[in-house]
C-alpha positions as CSV (number, residue, x, y, z in Angstrom):
1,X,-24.7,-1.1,-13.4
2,X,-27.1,-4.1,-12.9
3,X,-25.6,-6.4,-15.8
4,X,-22.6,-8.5,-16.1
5,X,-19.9,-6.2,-18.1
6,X,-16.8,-7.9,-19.7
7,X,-13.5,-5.6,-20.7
8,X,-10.4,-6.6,-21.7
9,X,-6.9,-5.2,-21.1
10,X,-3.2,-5.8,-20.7
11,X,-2.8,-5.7,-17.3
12,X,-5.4,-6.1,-14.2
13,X,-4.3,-4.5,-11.2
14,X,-6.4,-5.9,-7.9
15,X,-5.8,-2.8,-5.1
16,X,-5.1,1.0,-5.2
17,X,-2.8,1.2,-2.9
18,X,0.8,2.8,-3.4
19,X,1.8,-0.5,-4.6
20,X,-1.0,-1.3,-7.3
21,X,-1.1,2.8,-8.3
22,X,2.7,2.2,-9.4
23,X,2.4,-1.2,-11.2
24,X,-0.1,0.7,-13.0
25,X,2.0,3.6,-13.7
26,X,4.2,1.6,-15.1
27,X,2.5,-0.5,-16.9
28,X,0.8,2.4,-18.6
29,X,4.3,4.0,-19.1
30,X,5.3,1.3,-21.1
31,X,2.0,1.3,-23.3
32,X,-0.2,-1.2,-22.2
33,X,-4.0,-1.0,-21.4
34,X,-4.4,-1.1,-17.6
35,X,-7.8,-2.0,-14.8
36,X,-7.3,-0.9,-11.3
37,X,-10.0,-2.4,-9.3
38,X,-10.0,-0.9,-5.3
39,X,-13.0,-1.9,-2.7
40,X,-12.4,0.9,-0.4
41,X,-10.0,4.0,-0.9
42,X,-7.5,5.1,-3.8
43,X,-4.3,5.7,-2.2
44,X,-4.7,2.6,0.1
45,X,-3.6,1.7,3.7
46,X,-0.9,3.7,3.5
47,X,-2.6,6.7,2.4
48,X,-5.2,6.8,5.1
49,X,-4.5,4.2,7.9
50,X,-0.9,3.8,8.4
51,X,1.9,5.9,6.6
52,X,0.9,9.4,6.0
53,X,-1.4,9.6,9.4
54,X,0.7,8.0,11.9
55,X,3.7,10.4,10.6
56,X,1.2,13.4,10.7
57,X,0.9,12.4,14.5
58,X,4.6,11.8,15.1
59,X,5.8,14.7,13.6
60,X,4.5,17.4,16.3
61,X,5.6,14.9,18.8
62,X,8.8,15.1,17.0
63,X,9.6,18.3,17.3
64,X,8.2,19.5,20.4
65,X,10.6,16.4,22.0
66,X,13.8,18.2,19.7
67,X,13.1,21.8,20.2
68,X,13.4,20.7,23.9
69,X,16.5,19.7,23.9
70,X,17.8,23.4,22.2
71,X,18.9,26.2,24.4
72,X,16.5,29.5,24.6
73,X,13.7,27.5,23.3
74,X,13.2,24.6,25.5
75,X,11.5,27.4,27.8
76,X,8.5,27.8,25.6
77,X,7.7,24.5,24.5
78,X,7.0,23.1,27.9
79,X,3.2,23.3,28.1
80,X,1.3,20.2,26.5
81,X,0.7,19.8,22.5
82,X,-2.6,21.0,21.4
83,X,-4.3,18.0,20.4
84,X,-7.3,19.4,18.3
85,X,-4.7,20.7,15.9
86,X,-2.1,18.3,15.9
87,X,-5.4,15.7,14.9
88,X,-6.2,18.3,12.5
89,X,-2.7,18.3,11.2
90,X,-3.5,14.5,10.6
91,X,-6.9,15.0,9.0
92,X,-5.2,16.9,6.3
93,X,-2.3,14.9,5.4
94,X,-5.2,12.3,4.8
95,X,-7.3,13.9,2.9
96,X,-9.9,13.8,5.1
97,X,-10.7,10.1,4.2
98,X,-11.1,11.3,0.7
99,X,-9.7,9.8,-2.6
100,X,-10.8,12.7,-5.1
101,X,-6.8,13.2,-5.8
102,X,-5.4,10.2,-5.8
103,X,-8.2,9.2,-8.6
104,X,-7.7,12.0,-10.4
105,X,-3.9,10.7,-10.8
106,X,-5.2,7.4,-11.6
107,X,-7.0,9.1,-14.6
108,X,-4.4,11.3,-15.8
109,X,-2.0,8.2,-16.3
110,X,-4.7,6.7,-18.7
111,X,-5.7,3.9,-16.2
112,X,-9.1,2.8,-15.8
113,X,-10.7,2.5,-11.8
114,X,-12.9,-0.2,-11.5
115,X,-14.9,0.4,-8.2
116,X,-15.9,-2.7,-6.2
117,X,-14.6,-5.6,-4.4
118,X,-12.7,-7.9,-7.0
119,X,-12.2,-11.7,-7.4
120,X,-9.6,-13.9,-9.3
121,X,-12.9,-16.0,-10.9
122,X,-9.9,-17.8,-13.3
123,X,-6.5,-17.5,-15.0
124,X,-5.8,-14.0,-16.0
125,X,-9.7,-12.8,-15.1
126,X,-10.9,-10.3,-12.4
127,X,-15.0,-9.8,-11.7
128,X,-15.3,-7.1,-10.0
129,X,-19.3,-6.3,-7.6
130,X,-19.5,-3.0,-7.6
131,X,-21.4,-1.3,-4.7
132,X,-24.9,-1.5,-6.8
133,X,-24.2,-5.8,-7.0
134,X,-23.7,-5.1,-10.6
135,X,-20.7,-7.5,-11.8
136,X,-18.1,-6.7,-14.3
137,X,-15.7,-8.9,-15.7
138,X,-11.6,-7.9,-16.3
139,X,-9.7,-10.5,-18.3
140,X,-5.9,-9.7,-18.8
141,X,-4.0,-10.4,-21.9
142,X,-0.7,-10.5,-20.1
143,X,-0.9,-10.2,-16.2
144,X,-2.7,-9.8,-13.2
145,X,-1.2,-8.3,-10.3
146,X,-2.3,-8.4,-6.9
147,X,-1.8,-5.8,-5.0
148,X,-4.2,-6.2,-2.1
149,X,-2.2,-5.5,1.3
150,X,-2.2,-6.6,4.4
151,X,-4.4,-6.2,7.6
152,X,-3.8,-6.1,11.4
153,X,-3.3,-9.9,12.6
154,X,-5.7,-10.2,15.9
155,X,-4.6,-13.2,18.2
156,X,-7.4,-16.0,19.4
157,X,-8.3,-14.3,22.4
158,X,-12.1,-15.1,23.5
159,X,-14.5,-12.8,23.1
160,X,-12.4,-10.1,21.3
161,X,-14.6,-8.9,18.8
162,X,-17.1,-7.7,21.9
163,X,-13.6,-5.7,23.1
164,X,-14.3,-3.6,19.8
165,X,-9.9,-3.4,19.9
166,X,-8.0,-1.1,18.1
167,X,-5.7,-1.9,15.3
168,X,-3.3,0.2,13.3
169,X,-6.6,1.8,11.6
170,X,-8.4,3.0,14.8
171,X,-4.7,4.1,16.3
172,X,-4.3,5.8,13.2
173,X,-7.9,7.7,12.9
174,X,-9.1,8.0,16.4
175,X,-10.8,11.6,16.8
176,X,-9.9,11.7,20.3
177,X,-7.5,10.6,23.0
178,X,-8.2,7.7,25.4
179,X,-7.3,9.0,29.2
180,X,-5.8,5.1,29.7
181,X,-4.2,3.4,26.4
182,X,-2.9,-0.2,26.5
183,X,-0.8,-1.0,23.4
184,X,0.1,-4.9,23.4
185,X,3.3,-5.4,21.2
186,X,6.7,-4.6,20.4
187,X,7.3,-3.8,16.7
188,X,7.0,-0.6,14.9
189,X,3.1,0.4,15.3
190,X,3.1,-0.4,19.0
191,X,6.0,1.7,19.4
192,X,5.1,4.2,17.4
193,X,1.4,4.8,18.6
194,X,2.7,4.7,22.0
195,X,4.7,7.6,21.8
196,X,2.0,9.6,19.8
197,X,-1.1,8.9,22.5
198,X,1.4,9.4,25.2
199,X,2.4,12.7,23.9
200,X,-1.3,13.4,23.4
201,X,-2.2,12.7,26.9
202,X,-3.4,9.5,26.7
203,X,-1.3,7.1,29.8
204,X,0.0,4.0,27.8
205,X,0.8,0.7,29.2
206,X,3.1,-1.2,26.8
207,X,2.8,-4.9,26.9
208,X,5.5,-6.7,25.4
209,X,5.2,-10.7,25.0
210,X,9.1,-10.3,23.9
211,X,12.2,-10.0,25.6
212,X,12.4,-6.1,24.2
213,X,11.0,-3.5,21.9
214,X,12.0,-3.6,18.1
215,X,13.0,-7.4,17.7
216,X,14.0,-6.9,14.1
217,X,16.8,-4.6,14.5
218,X,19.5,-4.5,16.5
219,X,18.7,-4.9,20.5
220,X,20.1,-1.4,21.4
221,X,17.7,0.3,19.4
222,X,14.6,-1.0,21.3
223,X,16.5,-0.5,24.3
224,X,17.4,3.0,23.8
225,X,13.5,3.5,22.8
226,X,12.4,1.8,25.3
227,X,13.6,4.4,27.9
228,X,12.4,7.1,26.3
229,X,9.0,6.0,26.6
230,X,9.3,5.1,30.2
231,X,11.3,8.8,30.7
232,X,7.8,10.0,28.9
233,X,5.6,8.7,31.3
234,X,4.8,5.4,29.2
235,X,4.6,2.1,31.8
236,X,7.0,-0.3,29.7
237,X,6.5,-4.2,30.7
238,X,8.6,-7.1,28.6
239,X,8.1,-10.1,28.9
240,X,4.1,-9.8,29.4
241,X,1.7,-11.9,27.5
242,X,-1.9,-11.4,28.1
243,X,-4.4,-14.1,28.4
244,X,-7.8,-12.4,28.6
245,X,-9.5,-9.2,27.4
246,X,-12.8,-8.0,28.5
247,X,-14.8,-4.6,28.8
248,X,-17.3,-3.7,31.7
249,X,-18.8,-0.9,31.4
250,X,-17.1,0.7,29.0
251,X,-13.7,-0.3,31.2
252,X,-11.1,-2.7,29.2
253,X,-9.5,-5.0,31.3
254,X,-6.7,-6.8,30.4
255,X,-5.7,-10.1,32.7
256,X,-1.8,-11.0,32.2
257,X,-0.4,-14.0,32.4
258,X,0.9,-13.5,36.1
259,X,-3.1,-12.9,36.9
260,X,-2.8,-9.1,37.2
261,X,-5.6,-6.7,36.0
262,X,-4.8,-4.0,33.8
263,X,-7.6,-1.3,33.2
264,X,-8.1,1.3,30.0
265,X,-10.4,3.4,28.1
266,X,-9.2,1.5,24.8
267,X,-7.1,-1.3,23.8
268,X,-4.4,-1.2,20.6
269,X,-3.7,-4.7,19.5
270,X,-0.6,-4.0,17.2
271,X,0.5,-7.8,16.9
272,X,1.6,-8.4,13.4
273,X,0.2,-8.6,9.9
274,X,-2.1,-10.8,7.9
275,X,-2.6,-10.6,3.7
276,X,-5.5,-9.5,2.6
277,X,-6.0,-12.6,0.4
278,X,-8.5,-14.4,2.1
279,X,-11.7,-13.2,-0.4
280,X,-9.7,-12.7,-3.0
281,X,-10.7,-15.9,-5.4
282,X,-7.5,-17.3,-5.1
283,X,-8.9,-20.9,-4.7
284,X,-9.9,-20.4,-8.7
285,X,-6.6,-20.8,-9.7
286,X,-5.2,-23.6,-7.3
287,X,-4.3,-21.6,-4.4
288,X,-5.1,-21.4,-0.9
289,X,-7.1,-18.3,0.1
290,X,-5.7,-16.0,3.2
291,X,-2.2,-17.4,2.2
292,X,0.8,-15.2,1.5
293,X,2.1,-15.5,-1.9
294,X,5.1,-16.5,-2.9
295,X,7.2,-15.3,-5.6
296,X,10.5,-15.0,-8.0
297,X,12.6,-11.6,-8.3
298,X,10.5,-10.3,-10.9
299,X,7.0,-10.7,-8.7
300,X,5.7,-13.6,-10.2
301,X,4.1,-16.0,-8.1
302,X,5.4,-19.6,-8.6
303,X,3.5,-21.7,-11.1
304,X,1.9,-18.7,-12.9
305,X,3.0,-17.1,-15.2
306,X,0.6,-14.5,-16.0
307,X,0.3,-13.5,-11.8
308,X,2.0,-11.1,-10.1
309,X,1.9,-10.5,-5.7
310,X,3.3,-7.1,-5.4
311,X,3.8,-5.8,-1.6
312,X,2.8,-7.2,1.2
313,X,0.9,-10.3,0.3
314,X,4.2,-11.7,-0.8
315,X,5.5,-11.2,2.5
316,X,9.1,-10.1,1.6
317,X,9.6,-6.6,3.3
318,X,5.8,-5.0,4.5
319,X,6.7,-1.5,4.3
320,X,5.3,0.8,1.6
321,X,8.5,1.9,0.0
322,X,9.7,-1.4,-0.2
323,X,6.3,-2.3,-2.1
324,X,6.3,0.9,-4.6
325,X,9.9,-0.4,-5.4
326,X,8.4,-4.1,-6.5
327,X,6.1,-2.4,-8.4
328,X,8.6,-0.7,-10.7
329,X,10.3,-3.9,-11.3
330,X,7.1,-5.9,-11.6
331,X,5.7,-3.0,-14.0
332,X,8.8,-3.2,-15.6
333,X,9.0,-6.9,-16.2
334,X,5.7,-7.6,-17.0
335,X,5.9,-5.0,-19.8
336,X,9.4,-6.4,-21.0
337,X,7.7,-10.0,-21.2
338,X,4.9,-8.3,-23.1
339,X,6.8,-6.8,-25.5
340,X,9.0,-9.5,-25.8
341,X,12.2,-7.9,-24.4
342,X,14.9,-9.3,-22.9
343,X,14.4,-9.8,-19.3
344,X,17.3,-7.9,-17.4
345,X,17.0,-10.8,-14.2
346,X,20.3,-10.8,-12.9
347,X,21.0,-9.8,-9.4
348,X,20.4,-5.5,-9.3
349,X,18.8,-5.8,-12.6
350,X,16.1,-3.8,-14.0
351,X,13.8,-6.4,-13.4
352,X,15.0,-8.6,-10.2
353,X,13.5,-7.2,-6.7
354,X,17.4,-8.1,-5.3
355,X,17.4,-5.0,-2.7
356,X,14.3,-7.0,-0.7
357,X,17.3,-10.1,0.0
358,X,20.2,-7.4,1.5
359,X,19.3,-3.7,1.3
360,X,16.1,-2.6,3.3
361,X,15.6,0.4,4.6
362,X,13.6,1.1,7.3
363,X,12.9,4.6,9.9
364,X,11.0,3.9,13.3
365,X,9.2,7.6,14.0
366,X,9.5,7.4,17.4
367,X,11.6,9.9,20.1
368,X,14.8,8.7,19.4
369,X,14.0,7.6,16.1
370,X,15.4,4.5,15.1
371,X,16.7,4.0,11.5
372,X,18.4,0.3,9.6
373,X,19.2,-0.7,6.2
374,X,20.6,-4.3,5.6
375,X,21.2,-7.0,7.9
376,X,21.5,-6.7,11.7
377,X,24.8,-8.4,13.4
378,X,22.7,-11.7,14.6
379,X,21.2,-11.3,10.7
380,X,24.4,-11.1,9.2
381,X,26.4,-14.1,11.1
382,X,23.3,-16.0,11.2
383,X,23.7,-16.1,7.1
384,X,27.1,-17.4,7.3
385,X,29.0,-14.0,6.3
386,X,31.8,-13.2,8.7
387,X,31.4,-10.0,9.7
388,X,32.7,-7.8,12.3
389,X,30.3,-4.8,14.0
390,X,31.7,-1.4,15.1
391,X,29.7,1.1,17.5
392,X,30.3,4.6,17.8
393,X,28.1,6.9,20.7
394,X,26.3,9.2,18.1
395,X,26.9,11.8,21.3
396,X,30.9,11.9,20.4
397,X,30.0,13.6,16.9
398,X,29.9,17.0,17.2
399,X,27.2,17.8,14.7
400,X,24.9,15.9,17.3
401,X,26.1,17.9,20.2
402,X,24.7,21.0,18.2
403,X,21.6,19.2,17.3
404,X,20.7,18.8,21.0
405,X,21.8,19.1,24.0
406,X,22.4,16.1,26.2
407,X,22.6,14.3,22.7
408,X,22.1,10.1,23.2
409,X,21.9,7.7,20.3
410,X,24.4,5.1,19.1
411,X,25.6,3.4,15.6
412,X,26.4,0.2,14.0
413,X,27.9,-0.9,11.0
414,X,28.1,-4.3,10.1
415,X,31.6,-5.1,7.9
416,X,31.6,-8.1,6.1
417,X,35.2,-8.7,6.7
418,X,35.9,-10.7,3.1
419,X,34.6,-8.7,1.1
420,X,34.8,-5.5,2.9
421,X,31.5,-4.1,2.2
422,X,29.0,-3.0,4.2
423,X,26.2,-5.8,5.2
424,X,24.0,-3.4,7.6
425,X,23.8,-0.5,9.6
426,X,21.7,0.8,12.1
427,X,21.1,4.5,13.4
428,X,19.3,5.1,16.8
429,X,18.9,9.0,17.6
430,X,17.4,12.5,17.4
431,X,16.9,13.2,13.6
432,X,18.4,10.0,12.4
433,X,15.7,9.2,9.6
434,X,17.5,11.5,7.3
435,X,20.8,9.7,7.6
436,X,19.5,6.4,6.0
437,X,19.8,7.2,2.8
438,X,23.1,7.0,2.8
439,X,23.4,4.2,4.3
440,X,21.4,2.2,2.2
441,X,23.4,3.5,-1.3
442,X,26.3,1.8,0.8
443,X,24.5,-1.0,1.2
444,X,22.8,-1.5,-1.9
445,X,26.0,-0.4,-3.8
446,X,28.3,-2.7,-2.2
447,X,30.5,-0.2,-1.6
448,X,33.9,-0.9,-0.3
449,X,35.2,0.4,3.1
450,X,38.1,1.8,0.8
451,X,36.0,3.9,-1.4
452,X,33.7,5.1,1.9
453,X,36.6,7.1,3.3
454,X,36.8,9.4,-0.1
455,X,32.7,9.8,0.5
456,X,33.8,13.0,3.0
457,X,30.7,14.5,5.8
458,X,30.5,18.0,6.0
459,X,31.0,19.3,9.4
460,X,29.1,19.9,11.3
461,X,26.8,17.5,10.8
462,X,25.4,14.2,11.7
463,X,26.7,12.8,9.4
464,X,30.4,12.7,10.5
465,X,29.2,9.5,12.3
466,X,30.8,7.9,9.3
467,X,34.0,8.8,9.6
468,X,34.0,8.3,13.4
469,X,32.6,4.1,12.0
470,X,35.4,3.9,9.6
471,X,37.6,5.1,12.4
472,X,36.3,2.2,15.1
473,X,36.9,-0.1,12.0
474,X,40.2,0.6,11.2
475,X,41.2,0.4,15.2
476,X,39.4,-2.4,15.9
């Protein structure tokens, strides 16, 4: 390709991620002519970099940490993981950095892949330079959506870039483990990448700026987490920023702000998120490149009516599920205003994004994992609702007590005490993931306290945790 190329479609979708594949899917469901343009992999971060590897890792980890905790098996899982097959495992589950299926699905949905790095150059156009420099140009009849991501967020430091850090990527792809990991942060990829290159052998020093791991949820979750790690062999500081980073000779060293010298192999910087809008021709059309975009319920960004930020660059809830959900409702509204439907944009309808404002979901992969949906307590009162939390020790439920021995986790739910619904809860444990779900259908439901005690848990399970909440509620 060596000339300038002009197609037209309905919809432009900038990034292949999870996010962009399903704007397309819909958007091709509902009959309209869709461009996917994608400058590195099909499948995206999650695919590759975050998601799908990082759980690979975790889930060895996982189970090695559970089957411990179960009598007449503990005995034979005591020796250390196999790390060539458990970074195997991870290789596979990724594809080996390959896209071949995920463009094949592209294709069988009728969407066309434009390969390259592509650029708003207008309103409702895309150019896209493919790896030859050859340019072709995408013009939209009805939207645009940009679906680009986000990227690790590196703090100011002096002289990082020599440092050659890791971020989420090199965490998540790294062939080998380091014999001395630092990790500075508290959030979910510092947490979880600390308990996978622990496990693997790596020794992890946690640096925490914070007061605690895991500010977003409730505090007992990064407490409860944050022993484990130390109990694992992980050195846990709070409360630790870090003013300098060098390397000498192939040694990291990392100067805190009390002075004192901290010495790896390799360096994880998991400090936050950026959008990946910065070279993304966004200054075409009156906005500010590198920015996050803002937007309504159905995805479209303020004062355009033909764009669409799905996923993280609008900054509403950067997890991939959260994102694949926008992109049904964005696919869904921009092929209602195409056709000229009626747009369903009520609160919970077909095409309002309402679960991002009160019913997120989120599972922390770490040994105990750590699992919320909804609003936190501070969350909760800090939005004027008045709310009362109960806790129940997950180790009282009997289902746990036959999970594992020596059992420890806790729950919350957060009652709003008007309207008695459910405004949040919050799971910290051995196999807790798995009990979101129902949490969230509470939350997202509304569902009253009254109709929860007719939802019965089998026994044994887990699960009678909610009758043991209703319980605390009722007594409290």
């Amino acid at each position: 390709m060596t000339e300038t190329e002009t197609n037209a479609y309905d919809v432009v979708v900038l990034g292949a991620g999870p996010v962009g594949e399903n704007v397309a899917d819909r958007t091709r469901a509902a009959g309209l002519t869709t461009a996917v343009a994608e400058s590195e992999l099909v499948g995206g971060e999650c695919s590759y970099w975050a998601c799908m590897p990082s759980k690979a890792l975790l889930r060895p980890v996982i189970a090695r940490a559970d089957a411990r905790r179960v009598p007449g098996l503990r005995q034979s899982v005591q020796g250390p993981l196999d790390a060539s097959a458990v970074l195997a495992h991870r290789d596979y589950y990724t594809s080996n950095w390959k896209d071949d299926g995920q463009v094949g699905w592209l294709d069988s949905i009728g969407a066309d892949l434009h390969r390259g790095h592509g650029r708003l150059t207008g309103p409702r156009t895309v150019t896209v330079t493919g790896p030859d420099g050859g340019e072709r140009v995408l013009t939209a009849r009805h939207a645009v959506a940009v679906c680009t991501g986000s990227r690790a967020a590196l703090p100011g430091l002096p002289g990082l870039d020599a440092v050659k850090p890791w971020t989420s990527r090199e965490a998540t792809s790294a062939k080998a483990a380091p014999g001395r990991l630092i990790v500075i942060g508290g959030g979910v990829v510092a947490t979880e990448m600390a308990t996978v290159w622990q496990a693997l052998g790596s020794r992890v020093t946690l640096l925490v700026r914070g007061k605690g791991l895991l500010p977003r949820m409730e505090p007992f979750a990064g407490e409860l987490i944050a022993e484990a790690l130390t109990e694992a062999g992980a050195d846990v500081r709070t409360g630790t920023s870090v003013e300098s980073v060098t390397r000498e000779n192939g040694t990291v060293v990392a100067v805190t702000g009390t002075g004192e010298r901290i010495e790896a192999d390799e360096i994880l910087f998991a400090t936050g998120r950026a959008p990946r809008t910065d070279d993304i021709g966004l200054e075409s059309i009156g906005l500010d490149p590198g920015s996050w975009l803002p937007v309504d319920d159905s995805l479209r960004v303020t004062g355009h009516d033909w764009l669409y930020a799905v996923g993280d660059v609008n900054h509403r809830a950067l997890l991939t599920h959260q994102g694949k959900y926008q992109a049904r409702i964005a696919g869904a509204a921009i092929a209602a205003r195409a056709t000229g439907e009626s747009l369903l944009a009520e609160p919970w309808g077909a095409h309002a994004a309402t679960a991002d404002h009160t019913a997120v979901p989120q599972v922390v992969f770490t040994d105990p994992e750590a699992a919320a949906v909804g609003l936190s307590l501070a969350e909760a009162e800090e939005a004027g609702h008045r709310v009362k939390a109960v806790d129940v020790d997950l180790s009282t439920v009997s289902g746990a007590g036959l999970y594992a021995d020596g059992y420890q986790g806790r729950a919350r739910m957060v009652v709003d005490i008007e309207d008695e619904i459910l405004r949040g809860v919050t799971f910290v444990g051995p196999g807790v993931g798995e009990l979101i779900h129902s949490a969230t259908i509470a939350v997202a439901g509304q569902v009253p306290v009254s109709r929860l005690w007719h939802a019965v848990p089998s026994y044994p399970t887990i699960s009678e945790v909610w009758l043991r909440l209703l319980e605390a509620y009722r007594d409290a």
